[in-house]
C-alpha positions as CSV (number, residue, x, y, z in Angstrom):
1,X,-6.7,-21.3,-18.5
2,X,-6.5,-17.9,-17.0
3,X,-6.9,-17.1,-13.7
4,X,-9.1,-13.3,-13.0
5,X,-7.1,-11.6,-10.3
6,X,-3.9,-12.7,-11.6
7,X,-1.1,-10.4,-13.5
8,X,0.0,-11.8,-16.0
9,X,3.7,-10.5,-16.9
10,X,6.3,-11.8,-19.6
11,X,8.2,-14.3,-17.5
12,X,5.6,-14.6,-14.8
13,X,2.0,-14.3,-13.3
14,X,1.3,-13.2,-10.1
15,X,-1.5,-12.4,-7.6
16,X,0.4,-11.2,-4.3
17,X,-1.3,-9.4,-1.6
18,X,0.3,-7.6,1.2
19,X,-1.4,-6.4,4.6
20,X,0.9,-3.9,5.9
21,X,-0.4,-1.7,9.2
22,X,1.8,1.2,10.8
23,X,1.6,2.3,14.4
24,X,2.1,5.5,15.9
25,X,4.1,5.1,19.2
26,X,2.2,4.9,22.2
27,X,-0.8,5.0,19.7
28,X,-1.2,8.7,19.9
29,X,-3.0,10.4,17.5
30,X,-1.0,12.0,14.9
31,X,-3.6,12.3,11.7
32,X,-5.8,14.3,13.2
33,X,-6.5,16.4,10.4
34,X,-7.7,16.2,6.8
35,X,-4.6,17.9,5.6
36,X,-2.5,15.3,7.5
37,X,-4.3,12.7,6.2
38,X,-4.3,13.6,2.4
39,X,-0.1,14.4,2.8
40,X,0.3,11.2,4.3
41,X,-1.4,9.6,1.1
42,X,0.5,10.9,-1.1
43,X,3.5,10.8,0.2
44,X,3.0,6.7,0.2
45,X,1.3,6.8,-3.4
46,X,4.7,8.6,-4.2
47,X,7.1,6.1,-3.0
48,X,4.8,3.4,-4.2
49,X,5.1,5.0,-7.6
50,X,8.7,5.1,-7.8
51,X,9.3,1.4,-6.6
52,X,6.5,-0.2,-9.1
53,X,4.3,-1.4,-5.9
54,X,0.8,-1.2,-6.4
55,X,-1.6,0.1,-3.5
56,X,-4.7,-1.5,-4.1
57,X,-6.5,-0.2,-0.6
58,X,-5.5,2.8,2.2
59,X,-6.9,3.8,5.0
60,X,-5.3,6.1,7.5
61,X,-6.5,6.5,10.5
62,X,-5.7,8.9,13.5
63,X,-2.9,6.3,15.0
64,X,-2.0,3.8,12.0
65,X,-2.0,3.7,8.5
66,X,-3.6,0.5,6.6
67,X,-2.3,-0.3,3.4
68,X,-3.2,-3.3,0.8
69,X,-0.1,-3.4,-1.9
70,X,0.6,-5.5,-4.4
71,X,4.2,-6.2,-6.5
72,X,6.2,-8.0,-8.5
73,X,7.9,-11.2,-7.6
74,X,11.4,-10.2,-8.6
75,X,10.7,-7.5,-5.8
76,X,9.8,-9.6,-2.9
């Protein structure tokens, strides 16, 4: 039986969810502009990328970042 939101790898299946959230200090605004907010997104896409973590949602707001990623056990 397979399960839908699983990943099903070689060795392994998988269905991990991670909720991180970043805070500027003191809350202030730092992504104030559209510019801002598109080089912060791909900046995190790009690191993502190279460690084989998936971002399944992101959402950056003027003081934090939201993001919903997803990886492989052998990286937790």
């Amino acid at each position: 039986q397979r399960l839908d939101e699983a990943i099903y790898e070689r060795n392994y299946v998988y269905n991990f969810h991670f909720h991180l959230i970043w805070v500027t200090k003191y809350r202030h605004p730092a992504f104030t502009t559209s510019q801002l907010i598109t080089d912060m997104k791909s900046i995190l896409q790009r690191i993502a990328d190279l460690n084989e973590v998936t971002i399944e949602r992101m959402e950056v707001m003027p003081d934090h970042v939201h993001m919903l990623i997803s990886f492989k056990p052998k990286y937790a």
